[in-house]
C-alpha positions as CSV (number, residue, x, y, z in Angstrom):
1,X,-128.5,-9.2,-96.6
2,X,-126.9,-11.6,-93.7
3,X,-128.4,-11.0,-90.1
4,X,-126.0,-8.4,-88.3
5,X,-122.6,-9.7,-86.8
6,X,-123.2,-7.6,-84.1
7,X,-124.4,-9.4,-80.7
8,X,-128.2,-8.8,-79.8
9,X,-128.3,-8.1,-76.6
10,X,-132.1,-6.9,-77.0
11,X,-133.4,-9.8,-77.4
12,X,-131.4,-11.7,-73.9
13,X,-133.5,-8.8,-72.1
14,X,-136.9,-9.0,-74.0
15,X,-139.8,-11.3,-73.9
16,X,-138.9,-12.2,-77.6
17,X,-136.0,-14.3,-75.9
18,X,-137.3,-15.4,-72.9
19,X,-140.8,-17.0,-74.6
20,X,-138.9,-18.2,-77.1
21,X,-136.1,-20.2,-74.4
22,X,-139.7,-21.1,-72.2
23,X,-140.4,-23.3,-75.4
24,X,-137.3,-24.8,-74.9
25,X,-137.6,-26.1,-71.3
26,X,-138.1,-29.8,-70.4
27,X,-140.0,-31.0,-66.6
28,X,-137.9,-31.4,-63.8
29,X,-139.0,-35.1,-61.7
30,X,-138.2,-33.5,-58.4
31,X,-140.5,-29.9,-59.2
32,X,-143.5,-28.9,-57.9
33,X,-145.4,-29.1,-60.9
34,X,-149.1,-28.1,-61.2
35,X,-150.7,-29.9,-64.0
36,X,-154.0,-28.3,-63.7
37,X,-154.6,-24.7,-65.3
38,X,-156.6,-23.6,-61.9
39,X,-153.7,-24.7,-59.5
40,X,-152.1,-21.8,-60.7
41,X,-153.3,-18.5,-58.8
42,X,-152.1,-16.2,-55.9
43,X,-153.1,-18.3,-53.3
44,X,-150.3,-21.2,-54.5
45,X,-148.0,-19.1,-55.5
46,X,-147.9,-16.9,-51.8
47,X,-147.6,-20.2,-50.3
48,X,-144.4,-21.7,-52.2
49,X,-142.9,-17.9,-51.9
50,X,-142.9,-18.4,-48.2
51,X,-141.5,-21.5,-47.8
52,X,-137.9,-20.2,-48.3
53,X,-136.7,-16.5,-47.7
54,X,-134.5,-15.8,-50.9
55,X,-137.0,-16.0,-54.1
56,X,-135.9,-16.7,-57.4
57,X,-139.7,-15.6,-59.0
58,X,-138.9,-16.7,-62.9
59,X,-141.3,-15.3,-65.0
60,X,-142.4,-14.9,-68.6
61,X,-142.3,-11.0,-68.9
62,X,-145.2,-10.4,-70.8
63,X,-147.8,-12.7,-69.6
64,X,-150.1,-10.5,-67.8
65,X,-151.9,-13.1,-66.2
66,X,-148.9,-14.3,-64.2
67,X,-148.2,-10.3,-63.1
68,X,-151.6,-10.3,-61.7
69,X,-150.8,-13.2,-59.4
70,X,-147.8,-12.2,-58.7
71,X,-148.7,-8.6,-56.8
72,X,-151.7,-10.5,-55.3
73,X,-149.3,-13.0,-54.2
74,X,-147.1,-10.6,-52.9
75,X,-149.9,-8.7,-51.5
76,X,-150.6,-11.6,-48.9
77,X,-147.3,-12.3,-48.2
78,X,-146.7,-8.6,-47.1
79,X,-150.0,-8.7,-45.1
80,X,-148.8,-12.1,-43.5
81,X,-146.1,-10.0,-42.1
82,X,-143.1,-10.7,-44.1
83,X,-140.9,-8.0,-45.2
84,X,-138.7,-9.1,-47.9
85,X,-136.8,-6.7,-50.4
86,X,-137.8,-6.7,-53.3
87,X,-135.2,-7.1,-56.6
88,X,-135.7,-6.0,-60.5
89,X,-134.3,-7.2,-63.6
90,X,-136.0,-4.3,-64.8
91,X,-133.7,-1.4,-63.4
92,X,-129.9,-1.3,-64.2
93,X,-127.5,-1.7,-61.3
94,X,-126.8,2.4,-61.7
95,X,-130.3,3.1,-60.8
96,X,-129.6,2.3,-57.3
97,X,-129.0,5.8,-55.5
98,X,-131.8,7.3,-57.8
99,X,-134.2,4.6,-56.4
100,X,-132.5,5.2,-53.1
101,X,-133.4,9.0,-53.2
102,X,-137.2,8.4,-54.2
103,X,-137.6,6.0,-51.8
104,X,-136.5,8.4,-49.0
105,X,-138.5,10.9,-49.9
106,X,-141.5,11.5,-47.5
107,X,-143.5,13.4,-49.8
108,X,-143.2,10.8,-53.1
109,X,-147.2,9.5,-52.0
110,X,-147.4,6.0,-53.9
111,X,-148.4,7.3,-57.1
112,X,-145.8,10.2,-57.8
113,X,-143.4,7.6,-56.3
114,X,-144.4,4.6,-58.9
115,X,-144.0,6.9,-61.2
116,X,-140.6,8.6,-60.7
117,X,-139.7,4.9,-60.2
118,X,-141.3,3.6,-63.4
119,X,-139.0,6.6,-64.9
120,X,-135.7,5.1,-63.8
121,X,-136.6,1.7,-65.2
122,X,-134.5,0.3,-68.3
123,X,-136.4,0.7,-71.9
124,X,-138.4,-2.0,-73.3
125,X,-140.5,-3.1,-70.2
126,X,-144.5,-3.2,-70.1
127,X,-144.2,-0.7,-66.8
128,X,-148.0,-1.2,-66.3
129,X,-146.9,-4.9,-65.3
130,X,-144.7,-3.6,-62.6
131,X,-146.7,-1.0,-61.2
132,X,-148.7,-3.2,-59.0
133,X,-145.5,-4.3,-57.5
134,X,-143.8,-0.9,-57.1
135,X,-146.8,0.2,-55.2
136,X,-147.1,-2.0,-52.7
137,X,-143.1,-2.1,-52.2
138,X,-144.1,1.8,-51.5
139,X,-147.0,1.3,-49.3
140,X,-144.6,-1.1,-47.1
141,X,-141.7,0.9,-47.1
142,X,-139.7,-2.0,-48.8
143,X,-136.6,-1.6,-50.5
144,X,-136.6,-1.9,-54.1
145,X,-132.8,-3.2,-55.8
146,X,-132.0,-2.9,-58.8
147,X,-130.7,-5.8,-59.9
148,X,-129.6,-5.9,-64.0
149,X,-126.7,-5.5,-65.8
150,X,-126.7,-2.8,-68.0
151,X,-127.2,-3.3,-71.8
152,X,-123.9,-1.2,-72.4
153,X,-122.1,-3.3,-70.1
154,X,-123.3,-6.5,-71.5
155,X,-122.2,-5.9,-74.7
156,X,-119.1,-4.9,-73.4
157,X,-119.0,-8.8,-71.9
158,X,-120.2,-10.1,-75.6
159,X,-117.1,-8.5,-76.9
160,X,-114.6,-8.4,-74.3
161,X,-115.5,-11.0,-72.0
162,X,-116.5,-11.3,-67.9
163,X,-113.0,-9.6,-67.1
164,X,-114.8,-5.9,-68.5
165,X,-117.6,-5.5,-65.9
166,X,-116.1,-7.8,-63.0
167,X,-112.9,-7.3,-60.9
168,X,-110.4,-10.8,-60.9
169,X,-110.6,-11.3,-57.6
170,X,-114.4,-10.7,-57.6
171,X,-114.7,-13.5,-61.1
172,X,-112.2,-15.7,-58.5
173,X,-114.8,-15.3,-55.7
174,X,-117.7,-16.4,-58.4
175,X,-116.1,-19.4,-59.5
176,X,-115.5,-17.6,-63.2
177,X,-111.8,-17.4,-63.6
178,X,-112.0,-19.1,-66.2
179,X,-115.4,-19.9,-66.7
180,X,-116.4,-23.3,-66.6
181,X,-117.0,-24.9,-69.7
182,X,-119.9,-26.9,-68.6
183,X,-121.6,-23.3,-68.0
184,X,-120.9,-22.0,-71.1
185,X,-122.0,-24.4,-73.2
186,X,-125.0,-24.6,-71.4
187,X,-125.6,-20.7,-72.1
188,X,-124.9,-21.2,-75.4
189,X,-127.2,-23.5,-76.2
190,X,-130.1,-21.7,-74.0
191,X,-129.1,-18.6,-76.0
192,X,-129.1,-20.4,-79.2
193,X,-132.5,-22.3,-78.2
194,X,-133.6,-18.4,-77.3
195,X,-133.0,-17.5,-80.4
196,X,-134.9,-20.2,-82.3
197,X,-131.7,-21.5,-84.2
198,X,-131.2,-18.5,-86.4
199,X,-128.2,-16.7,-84.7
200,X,-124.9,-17.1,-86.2
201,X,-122.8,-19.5,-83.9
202,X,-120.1,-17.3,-83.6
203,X,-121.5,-14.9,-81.9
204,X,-123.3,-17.5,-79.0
205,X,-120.1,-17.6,-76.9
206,X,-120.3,-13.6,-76.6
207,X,-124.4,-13.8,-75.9
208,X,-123.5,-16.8,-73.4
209,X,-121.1,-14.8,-71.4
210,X,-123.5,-12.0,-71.6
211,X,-125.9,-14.2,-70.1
212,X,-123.4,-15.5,-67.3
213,X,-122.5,-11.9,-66.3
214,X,-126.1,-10.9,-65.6
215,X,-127.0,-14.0,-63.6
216,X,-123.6,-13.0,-61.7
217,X,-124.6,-9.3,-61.2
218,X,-127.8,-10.0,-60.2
219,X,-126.6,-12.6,-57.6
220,X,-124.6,-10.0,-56.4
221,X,-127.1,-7.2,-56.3
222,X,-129.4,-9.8,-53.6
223,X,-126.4,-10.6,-51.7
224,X,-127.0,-7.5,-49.4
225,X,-130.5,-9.1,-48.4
226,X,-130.3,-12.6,-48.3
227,X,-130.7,-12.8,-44.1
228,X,-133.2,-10.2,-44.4
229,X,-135.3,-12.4,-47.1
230,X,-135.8,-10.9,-50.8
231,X,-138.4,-11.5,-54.1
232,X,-136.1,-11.6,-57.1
233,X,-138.2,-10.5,-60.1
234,X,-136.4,-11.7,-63.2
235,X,-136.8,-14.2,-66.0
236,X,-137.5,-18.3,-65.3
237,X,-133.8,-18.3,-67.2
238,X,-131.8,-16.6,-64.6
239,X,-133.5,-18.5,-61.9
240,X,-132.3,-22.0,-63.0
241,X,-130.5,-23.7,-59.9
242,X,-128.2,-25.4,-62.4
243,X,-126.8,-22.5,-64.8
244,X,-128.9,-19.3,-63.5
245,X,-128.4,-17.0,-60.4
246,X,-128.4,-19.1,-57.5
247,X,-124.6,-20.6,-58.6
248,X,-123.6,-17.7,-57.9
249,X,-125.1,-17.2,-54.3
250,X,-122.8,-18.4,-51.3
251,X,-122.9,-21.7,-50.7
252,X,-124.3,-21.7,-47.0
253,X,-127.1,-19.3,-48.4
254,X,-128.3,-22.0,-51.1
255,X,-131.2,-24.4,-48.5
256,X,-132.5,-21.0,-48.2
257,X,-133.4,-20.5,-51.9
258,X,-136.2,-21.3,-53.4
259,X,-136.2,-20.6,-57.3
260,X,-139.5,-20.5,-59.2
261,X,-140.6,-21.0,-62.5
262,X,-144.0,-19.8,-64.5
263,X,-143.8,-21.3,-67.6
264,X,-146.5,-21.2,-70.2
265,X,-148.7,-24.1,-70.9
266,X,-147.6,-25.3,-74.6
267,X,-146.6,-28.6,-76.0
268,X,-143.0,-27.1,-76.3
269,X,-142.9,-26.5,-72.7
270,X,-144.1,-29.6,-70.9
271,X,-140.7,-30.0,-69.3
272,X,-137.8,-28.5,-67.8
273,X,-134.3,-29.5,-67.1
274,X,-134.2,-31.8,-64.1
275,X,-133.0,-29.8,-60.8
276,X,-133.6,-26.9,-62.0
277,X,-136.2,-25.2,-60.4
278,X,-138.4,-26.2,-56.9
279,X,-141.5,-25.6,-58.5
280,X,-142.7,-25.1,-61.1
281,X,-146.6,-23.5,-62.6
282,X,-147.7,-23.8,-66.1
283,X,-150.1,-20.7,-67.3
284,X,-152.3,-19.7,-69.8
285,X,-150.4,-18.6,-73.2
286,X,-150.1,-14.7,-73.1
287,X,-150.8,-14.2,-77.1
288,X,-148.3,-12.3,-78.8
289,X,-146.6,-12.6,-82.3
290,X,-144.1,-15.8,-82.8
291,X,-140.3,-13.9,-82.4
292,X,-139.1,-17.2,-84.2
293,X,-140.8,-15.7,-87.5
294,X,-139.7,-12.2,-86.7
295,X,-135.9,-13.8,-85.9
296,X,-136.0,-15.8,-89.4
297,X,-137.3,-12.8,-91.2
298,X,-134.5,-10.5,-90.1
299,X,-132.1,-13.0,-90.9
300,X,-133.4,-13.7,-94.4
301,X,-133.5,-9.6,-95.0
């Protein structure tokens, strides 16, 4: 059986992908790169998230120890007195007036409120990750955006390109009509690197636009808060300078960016493309089974 010509858009949303495109990276000269496994913790990671008042926080989705220091990081940048909003790949764009309505509610409390949020989150996420995060963006009255494209809709872009989720003069504005070719190519070979190799390639131009459209919507989703100052939760992908969200952001907004990466501490990861991030931590490897084997496997079936 051949692997399914339909486009998997799971796996551009999943950790699968986004481990599997951390192997891929190579170190940036003009990072902030930590070579030591301790320089990594909450106190160094508050400090480079308030140098700069739009965050690009890119993150490996299931590595538990980089959650942790990101809420206690967050924790004493709230208590420093900084008020950022705080964005979520994890919630679909439509989940904003639900999120909206349980944050207005006086009588949510933190818990009932993390929860009902927790609800409203897209499928496939380790909540218990996130909670930390929800509740303190509760105890501080933050907002919360949801950020994401929808699944749906980025299949609809896989199939039908940009032109299905985005108005003309909106893909005008965004520097997509058409979209470059530099940018596309460079999508599809992250998306191909993502998916260890084993994808068909005609299906990468409809996973790369996929790709594209989300960095887009989530650009836009921020836009409302960039003078305010917002945390953008997502993956280290989308928070490339080069090919991620920020190329999307207006260009008198970009000196106030500052995109960062947590990257796992592997052989395949001991670099990342020049420019593309301002700093950069390695972790400790979150274990987990190799999605290059189960990729191969479903492609052999």
């Amino acid at each position: 059986m051949v692997v399914s010509q339909q486009p998997d858009l799971s796996m551009l949303r999943g950790p699968g992908f986004l481990r599997a495109a951390a192997c891929a990276l190579t170190l940036a000269a003009c990072a902030v790169a930590p070579e030591r496994d301790d320089a990594f913790n909450a106190s160094t990671l508050a400090a480079q998230i308030q140098r700069r008042p739009i965050v690009l926080l890119g993150e490996i989705h299931d590595n538990a120890p980089q959650h942790e220091a990101e809420a206690q990081a967050l924790a004493r940048v709230l208590e420093a007195g900084l008020r950022p909003a705080l964005a979520f790949e994890q919630f679909d764009r439509e989940r904003q007036a639900d999120i909206d309505r349980v944050l207005a509610d006086p009588d949510g409390g933190s818990k009932v409120g993390v929860e009902r949020l927790v609800a409203l989150g897209a499928h496939g996420w380790n909540w218990n990750l996130y909670r930390p995060l929800l509740e303190l963006a509760l105890r501080y009255r933050l907002p919360i955006v949801a950020a994401d494209l929808s699944r749906a809709d980025a299949t609809r872009v896989s199939k039908e390109g940009l032109a299905a989720v985005l108005q003309p003069e909106r893909l005008r504005q965004l520097g997509l009509a058409p979209v470059p070719a530099d940018l596309l190519d460079a999508q599809e070979q992250a998306v191909e690197e993502g998916h260890c190799h084993e994808m068909p390639s005609h299906l990468l131009p409809g996973l790369a636009r996929a790709q594209i459209a989300r960095d887009a919507t989530l650009a836009l989703s921020i836009h409302p808060y960039l003078e305010r100052g917002v945390i953008l939760f997502t993956g280290d992908g989308h928070a490339r300078r080069d090919i991620g969200v920020p190329r999307f952001l207006p260009a008198q907004q970009r000196d106030r960016v500052i995109s960062i990466a947590l990257i796992e501490r592997d052989e395949a990861a001991d670099a990342v493309p020049a420019g593309a991030y301002d700093a950069v931590f390695r972790t400790a490897i979150q274990p987990r089974p190799d999605p290059c084997a189960e990729l191969k496997k479903r492609r052999e079936m």
